[in-house]
Backbone and ligand atoms as CSV (ligand in chain L), in Angstrom:
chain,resi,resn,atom,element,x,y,z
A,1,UNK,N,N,0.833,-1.205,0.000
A,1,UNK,CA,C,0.000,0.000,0.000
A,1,UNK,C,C,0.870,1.259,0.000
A,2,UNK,N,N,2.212,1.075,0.771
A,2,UNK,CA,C,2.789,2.042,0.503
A,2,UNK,C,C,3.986,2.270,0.005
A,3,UNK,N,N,4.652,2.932,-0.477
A,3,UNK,CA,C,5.611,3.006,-1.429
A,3,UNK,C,C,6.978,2.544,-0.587
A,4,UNK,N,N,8.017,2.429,-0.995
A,4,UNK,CA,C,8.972,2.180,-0.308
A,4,UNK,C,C,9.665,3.863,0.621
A,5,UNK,N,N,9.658,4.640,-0.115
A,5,UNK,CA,C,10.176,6.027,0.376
A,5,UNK,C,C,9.104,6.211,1.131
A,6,UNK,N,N,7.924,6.237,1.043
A,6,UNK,CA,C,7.139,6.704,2.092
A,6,UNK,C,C,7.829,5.679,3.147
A,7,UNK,N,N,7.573,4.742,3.391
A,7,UNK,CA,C,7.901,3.790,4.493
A,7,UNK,C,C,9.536,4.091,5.240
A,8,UNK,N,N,10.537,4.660,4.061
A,8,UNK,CA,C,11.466,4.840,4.532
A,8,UNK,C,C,11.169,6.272,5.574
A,9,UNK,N,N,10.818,7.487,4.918
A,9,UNK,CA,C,10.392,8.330,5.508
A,9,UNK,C,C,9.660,8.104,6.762
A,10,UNK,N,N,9.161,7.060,6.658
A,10,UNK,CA,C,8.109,7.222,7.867
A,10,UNK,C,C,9.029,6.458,9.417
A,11,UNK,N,N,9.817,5.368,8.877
A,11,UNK,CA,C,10.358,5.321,9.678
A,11,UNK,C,C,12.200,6.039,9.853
A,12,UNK,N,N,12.558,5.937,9.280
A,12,UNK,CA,C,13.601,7.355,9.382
A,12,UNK,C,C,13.829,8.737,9.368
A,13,UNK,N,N,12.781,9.884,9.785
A,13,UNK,CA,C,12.220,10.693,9.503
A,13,UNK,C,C,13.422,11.689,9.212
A,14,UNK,N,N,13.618,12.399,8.046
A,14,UNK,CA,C,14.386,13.582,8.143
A,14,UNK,C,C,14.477,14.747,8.736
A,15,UNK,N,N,15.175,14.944,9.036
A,15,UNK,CA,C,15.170,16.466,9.896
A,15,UNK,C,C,13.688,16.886,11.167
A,16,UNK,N,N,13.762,15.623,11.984
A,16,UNK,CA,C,12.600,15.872,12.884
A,16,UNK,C,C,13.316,16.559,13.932
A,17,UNK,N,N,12.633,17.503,14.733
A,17,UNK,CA,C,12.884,18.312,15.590
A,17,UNK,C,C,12.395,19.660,16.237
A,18,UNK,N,N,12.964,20.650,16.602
A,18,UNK,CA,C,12.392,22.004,16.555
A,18,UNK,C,C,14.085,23.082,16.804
A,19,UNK,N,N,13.520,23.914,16.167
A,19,UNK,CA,C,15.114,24.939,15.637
A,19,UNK,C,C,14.757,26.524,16.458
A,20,UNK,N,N,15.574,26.269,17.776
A,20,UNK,CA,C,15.156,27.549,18.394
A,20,UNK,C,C,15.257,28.461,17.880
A,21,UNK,N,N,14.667,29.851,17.943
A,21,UNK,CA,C,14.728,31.385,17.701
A,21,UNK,C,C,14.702,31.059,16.135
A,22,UNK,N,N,13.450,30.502,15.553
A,22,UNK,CA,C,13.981,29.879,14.015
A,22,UNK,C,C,12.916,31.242,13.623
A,23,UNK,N,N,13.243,31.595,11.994
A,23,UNK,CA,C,13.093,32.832,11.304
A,23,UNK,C,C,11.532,33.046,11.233
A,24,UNK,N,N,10.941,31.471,11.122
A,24,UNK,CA,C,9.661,31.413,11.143
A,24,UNK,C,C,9.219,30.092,11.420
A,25,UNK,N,N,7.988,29.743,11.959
A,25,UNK,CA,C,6.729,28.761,12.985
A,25,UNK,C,C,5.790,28.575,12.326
A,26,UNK,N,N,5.676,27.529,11.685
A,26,UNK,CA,C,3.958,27.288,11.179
A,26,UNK,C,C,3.133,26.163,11.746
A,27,UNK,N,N,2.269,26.098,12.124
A,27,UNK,CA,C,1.558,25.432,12.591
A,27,UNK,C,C,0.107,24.958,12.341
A,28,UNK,N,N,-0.159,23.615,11.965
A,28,UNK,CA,C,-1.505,23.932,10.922
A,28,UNK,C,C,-1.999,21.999,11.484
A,29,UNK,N,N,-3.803,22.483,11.598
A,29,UNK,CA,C,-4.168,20.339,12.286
A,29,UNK,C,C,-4.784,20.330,11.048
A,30,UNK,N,N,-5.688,19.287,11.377
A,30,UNK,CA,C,-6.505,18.623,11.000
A,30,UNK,C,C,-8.089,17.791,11.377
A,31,UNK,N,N,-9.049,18.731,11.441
A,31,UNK,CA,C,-9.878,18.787,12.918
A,31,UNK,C,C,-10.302,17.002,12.335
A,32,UNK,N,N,-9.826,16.909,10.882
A,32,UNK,CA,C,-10.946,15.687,10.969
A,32,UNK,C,C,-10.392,14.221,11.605
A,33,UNK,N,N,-8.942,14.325,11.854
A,33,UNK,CA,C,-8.408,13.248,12.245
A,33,UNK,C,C,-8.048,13.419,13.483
A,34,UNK,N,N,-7.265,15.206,13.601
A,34,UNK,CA,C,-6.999,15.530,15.224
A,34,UNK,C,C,-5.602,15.312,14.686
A,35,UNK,N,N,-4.799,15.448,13.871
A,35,UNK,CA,C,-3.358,15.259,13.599
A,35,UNK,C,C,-2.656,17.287,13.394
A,36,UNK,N,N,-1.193,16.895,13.923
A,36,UNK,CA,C,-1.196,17.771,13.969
A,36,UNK,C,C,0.008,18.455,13.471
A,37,UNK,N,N,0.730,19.579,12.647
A,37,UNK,CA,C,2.149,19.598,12.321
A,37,UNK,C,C,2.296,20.934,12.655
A,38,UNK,N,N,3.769,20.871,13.111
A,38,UNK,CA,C,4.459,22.338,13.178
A,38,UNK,C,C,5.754,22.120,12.246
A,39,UNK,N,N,5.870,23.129,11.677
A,39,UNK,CA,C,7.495,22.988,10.878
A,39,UNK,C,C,8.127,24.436,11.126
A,40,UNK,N,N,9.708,24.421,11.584
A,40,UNK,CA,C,10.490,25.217,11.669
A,40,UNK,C,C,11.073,25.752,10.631
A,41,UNK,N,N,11.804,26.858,10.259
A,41,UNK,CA,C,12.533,27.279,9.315
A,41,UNK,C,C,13.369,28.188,9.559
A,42,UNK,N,N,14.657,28.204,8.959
A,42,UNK,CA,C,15.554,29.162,9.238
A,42,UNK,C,C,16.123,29.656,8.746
A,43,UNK,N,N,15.704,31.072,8.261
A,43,UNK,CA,C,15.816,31.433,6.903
A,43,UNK,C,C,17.509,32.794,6.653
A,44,UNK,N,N,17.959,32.747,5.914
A,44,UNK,CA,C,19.265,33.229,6.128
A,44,UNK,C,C,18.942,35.298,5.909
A,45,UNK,N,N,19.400,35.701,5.233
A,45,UNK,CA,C,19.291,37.399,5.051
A,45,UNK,C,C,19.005,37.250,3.480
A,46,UNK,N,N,19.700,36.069,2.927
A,46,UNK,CA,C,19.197,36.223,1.227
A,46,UNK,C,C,17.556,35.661,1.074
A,47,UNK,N,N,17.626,35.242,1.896
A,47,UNK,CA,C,16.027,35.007,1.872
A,47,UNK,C,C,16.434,33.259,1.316
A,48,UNK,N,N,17.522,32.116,1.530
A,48,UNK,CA,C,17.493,31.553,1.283
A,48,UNK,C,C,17.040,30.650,3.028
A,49,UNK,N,N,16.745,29.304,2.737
A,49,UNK,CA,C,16.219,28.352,3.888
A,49,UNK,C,C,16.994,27.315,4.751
A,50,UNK,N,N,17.985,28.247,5.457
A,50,UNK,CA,C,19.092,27.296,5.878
A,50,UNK,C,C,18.906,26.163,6.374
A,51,UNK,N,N,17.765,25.604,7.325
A,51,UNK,CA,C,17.275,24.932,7.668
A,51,UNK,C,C,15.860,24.083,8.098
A,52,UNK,N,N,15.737,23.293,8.098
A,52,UNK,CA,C,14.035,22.831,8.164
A,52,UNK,C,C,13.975,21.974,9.232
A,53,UNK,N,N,12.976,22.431,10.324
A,53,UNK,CA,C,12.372,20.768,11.046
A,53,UNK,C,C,11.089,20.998,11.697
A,54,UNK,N,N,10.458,19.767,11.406
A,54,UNK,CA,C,9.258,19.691,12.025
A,54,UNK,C,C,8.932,18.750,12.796
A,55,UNK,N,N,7.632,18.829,13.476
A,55,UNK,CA,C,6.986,17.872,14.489
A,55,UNK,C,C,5.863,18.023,14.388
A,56,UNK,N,N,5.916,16.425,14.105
A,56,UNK,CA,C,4.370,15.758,13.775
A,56,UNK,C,C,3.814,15.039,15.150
A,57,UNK,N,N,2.814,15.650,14.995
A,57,UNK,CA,C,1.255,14.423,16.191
A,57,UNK,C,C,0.361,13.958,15.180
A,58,UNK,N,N,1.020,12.938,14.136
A,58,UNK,CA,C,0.156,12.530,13.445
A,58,UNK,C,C,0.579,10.827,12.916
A,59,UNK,N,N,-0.727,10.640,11.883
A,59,UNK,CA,C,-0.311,9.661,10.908
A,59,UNK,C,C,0.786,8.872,10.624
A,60,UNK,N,N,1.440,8.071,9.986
A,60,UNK,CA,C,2.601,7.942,9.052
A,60,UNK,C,C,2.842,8.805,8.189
A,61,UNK,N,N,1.523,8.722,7.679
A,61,UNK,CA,C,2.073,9.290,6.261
A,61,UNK,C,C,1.804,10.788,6.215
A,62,UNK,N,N,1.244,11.483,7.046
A,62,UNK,CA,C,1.663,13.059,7.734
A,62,UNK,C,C,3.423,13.021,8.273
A,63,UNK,N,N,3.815,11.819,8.822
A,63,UNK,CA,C,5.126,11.893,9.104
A,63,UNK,C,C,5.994,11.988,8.022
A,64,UNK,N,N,5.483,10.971,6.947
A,64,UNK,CA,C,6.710,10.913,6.133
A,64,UNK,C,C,6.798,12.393,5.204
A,65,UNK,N,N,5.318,12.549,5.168
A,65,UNK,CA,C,5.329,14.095,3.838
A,65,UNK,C,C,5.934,14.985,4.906
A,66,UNK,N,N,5.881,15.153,5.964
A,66,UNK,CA,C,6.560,16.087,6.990
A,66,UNK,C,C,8.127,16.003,6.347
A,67,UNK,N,N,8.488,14.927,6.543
A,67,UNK,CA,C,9.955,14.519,6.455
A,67,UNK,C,C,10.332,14.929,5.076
A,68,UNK,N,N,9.681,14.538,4.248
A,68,UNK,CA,C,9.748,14.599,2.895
A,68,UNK,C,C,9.601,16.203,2.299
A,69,UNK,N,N,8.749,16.936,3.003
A,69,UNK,CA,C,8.728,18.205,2.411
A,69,UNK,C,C,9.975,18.902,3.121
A,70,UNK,N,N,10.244,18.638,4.301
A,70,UNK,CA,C,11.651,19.424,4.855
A,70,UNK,C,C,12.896,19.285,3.801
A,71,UNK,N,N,12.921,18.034,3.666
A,71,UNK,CA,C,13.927,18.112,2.344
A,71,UNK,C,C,13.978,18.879,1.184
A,72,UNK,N,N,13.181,18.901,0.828
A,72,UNK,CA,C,12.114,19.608,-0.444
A,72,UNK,C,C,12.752,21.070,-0.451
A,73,UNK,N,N,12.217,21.605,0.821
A,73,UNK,CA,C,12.808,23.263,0.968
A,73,UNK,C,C,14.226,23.780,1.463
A,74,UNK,N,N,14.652,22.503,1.764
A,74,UNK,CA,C,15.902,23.232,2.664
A,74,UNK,C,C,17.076,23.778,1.330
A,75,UNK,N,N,17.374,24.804,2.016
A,75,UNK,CA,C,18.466,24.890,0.616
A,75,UNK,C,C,17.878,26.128,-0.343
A,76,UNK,N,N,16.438,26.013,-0.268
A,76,UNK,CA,C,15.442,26.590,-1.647
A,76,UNK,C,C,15.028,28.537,-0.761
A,77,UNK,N,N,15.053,28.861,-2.011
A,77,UNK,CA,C,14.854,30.216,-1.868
A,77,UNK,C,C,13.401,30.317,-0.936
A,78,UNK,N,N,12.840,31.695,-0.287
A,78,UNK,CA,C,11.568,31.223,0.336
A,78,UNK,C,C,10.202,31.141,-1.172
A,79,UNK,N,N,10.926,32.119,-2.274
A,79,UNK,CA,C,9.853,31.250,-2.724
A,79,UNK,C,C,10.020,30.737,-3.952
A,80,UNK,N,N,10.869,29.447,-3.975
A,80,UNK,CA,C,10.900,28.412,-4.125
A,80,UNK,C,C,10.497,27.352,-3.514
A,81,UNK,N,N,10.399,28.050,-2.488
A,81,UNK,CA,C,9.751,27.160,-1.082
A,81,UNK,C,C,8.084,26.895,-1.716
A,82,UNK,N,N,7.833,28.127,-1.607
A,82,UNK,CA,C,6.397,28.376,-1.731
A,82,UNK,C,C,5.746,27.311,-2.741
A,83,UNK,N,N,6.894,27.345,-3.873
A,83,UNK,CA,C,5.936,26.240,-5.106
A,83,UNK,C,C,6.425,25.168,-4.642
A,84,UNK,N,N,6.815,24.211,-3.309
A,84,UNK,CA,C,6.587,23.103,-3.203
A,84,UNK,C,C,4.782,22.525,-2.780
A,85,UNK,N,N,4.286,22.098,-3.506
A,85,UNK,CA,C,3.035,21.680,-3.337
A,85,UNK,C,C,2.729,20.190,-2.769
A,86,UNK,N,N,1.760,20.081,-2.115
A,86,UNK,CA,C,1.854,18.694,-1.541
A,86,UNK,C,C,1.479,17.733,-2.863
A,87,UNK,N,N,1.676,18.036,-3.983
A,87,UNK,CA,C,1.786,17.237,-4.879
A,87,UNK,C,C,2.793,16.914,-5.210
A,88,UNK,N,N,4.187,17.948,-5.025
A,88,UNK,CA,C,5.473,17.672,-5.211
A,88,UNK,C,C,5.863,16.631,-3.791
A,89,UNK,N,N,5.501,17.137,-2.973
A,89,UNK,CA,C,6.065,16.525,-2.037
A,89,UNK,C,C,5.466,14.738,-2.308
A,90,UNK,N,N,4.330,14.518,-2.660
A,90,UNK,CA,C,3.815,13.048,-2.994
A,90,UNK,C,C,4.244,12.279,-4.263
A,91,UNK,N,N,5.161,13.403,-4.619
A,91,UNK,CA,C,5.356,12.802,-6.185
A,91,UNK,C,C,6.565,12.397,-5.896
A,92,UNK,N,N,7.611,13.022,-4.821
A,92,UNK,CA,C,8.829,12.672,-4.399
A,92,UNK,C,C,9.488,11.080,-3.256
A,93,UNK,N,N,7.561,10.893,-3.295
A,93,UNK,CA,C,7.283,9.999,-2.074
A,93,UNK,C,C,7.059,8.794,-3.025
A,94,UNK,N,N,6.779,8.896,-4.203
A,94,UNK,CA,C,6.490,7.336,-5.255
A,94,UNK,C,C,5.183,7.757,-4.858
A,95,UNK,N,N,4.297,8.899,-4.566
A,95,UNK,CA,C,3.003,8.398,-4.388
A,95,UNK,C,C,2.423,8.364,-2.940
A,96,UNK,N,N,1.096,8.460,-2.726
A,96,UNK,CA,C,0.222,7.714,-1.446
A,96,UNK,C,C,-0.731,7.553,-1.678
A,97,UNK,N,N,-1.665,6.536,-1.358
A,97,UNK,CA,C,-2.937,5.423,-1.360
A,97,UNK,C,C,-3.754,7.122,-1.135
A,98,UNK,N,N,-4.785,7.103,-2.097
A,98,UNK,CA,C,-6.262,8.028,-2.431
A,98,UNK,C,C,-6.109,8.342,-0.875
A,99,UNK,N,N,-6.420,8.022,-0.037
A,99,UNK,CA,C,-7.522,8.313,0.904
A,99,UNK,C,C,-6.158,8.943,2.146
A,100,UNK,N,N,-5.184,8.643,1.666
A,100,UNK,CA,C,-3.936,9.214,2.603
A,100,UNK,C,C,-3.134,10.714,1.767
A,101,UNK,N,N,-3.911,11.500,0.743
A,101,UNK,CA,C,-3.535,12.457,0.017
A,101,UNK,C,C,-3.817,13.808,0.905
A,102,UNK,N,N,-4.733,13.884,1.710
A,102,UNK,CA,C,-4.622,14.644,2.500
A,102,UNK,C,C,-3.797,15.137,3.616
A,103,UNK,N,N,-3.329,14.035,4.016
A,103,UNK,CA,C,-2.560,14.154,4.746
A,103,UNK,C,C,-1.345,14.782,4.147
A,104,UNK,N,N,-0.897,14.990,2.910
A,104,UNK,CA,C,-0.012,15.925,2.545
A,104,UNK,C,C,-0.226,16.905,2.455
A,105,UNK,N,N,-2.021,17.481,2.189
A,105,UNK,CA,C,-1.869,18.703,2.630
A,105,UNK,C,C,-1.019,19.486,3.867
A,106,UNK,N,N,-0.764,18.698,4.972
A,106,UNK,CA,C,-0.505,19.646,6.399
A,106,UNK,C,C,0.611,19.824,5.937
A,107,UNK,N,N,1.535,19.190,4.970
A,107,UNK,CA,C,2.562,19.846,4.728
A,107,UNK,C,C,2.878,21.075,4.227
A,108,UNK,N,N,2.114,21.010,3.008
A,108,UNK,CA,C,2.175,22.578,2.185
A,108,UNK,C,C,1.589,23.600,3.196
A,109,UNK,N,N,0.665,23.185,3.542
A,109,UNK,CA,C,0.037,24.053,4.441
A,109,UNK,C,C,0.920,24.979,5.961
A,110,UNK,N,N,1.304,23.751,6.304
A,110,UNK,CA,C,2.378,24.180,7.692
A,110,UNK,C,C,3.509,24.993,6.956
A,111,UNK,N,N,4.131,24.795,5.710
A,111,UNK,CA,C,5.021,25.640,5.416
A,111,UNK,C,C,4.663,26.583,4.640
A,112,UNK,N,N,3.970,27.341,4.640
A,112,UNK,CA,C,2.617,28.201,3.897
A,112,UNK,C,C,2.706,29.179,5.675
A,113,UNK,N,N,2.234,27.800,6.382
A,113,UNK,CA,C,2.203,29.029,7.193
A,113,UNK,C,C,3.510,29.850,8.239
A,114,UNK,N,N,4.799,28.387,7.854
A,114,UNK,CA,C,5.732,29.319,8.463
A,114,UNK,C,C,6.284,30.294,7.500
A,115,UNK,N,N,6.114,30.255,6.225
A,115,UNK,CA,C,6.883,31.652,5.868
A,115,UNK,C,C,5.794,32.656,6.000
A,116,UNK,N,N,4.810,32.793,6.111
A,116,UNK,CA,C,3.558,33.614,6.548
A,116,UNK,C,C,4.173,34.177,8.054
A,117,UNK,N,N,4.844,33.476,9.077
A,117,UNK,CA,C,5.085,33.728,10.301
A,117,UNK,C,C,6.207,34.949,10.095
A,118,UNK,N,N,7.262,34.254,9.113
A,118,UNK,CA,C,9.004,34.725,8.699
A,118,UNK,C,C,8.180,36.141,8.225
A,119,UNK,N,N,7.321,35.750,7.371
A,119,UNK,CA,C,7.064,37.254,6.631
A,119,UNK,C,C,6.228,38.343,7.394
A,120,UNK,N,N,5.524,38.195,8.500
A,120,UNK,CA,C,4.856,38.441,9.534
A,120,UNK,C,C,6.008,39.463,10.393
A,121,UNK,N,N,6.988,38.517,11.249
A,121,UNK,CA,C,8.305,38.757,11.721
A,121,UNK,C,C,9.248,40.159,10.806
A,122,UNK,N,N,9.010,39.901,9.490
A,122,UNK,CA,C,10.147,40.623,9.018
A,122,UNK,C,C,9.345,42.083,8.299
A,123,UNK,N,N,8.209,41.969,8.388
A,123,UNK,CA,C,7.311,43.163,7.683
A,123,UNK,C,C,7.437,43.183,6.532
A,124,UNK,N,N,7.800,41.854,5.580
A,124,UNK,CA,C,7.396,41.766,4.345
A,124,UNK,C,C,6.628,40.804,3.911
A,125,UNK,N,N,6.536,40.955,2.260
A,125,UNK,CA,C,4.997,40.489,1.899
A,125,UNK,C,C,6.065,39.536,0.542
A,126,UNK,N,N,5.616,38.211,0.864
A,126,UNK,CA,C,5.825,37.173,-0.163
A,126,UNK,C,C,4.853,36.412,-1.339
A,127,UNK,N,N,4.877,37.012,-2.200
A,127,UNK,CA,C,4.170,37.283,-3.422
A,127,UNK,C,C,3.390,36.007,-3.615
A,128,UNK,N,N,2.531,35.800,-3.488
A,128,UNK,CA,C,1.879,34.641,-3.643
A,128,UNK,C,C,1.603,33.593,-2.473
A,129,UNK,N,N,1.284,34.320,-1.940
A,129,UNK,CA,C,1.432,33.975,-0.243
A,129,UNK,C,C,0.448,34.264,0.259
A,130,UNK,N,N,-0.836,33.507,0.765
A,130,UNK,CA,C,-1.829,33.596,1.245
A,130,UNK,C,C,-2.210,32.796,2.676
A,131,UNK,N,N,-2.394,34.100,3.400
A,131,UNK,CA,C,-3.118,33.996,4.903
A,131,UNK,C,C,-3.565,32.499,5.078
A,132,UNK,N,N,-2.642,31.453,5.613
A,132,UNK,CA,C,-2.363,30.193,5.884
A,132,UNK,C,C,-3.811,30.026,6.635
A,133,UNK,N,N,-4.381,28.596,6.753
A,133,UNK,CA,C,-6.272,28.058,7.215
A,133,UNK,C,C,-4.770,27.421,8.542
A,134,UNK,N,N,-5.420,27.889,9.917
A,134,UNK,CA,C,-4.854,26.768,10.868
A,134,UNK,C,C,-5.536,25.462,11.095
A,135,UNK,N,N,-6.269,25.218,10.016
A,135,UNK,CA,C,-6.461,24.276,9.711
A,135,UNK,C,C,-7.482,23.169,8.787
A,136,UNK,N,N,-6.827,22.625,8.161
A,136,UNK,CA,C,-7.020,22.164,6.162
A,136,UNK,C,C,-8.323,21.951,6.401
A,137,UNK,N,N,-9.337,21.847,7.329
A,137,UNK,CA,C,-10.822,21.609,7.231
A,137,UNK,C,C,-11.586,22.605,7.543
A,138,UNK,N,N,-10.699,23.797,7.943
A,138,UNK,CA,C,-11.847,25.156,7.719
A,138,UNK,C,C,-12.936,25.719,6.907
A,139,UNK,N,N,-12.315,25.123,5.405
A,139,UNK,CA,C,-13.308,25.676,4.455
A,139,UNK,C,C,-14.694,24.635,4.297
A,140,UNK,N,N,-14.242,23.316,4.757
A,140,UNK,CA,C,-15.361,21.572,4.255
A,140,UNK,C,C,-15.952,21.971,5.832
A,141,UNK,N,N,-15.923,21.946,6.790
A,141,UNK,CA,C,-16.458,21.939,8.171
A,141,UNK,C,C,-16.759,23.338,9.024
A,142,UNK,N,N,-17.566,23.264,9.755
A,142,UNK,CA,C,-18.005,24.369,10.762
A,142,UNK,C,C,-17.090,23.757,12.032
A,143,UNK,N,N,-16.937,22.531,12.380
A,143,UNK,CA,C,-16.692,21.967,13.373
A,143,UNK,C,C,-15.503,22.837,13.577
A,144,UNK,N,N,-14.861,22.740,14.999
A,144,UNK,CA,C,-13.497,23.542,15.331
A,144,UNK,C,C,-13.431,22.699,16.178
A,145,UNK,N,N,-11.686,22.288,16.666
A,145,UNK,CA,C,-11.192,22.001,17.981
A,145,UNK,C,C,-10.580,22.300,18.804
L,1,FES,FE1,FE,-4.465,12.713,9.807
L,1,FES,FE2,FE,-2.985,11.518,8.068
L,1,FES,S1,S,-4.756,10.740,9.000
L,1,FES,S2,S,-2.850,13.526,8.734
């Protein structure tokens, strides 16, 4: 059911952690499962992404796209960052089973909303950058948790 990189990801997770005094904090659930991600970032003066880590209260496969999208950005301009989509990040994964595609949303999403934080922090505005949902079922549900 699941790909081999997801599985690797899921159990070797890349860059899990948290990066004090980091440039920017995103934080984004999932009311329908109750899963939950934060991702760190640490972004240099060129506006490049020296570093990435996050922490998951979730899934596997919220773990592995966690893991999997940190890779994705580190290194990458912030917005280069920005066009990682949780489609890139699933496409980098071999894939995930229909009903586990959401769960890559919290990725794009959590890093959506930490450069939203970075750009918040620094009083600038990153072009294509929209006011992050704290969480991916705001727009389908009334429910809140
Ligand atoms: Fe909740 Fe995967 S089931 S993020």
């Amino acid at each position: 059911m699941y790909s081999e990189k997801v599985m690797d990801h899921f159990t070797n997770p890349r860059n899990m952690g948290e990066i004090e005094n980091a440039s920017g904090v995103g934080t984004v659930g999932n009311a329908k499962c109750g899963d939950i991600m934060r991702i760190y970032l640490d972004i240099d003066e060129n506006q490049v992404i020296r570093e990435c880590k996050f922490k998951t209260f979730g899934c596997g496969a919220a773990v592995a796209t966690s893991s999997m999208a940190t890779e994705l950005v580190k290194g990458k301009t912030i917005n280069e960052a920005l066009a990682v989509t949780n489609k890139a990040v699933m496409e980098a994964l071999d894939g995930l089973p229909p009903v586990k595609v959401h769960c890559s949303l919290l990725a794009e999403e959590a890093i959506h909303a930490a450069l939203w934080d970075y750009a918040q922090k620094n009083g600038i505005e990153i072009q294509g950058l929209e006011k992050p949902k704290a969480d991916i079922h705001e727009d389908e549900e009334e429910e809140e948790y």
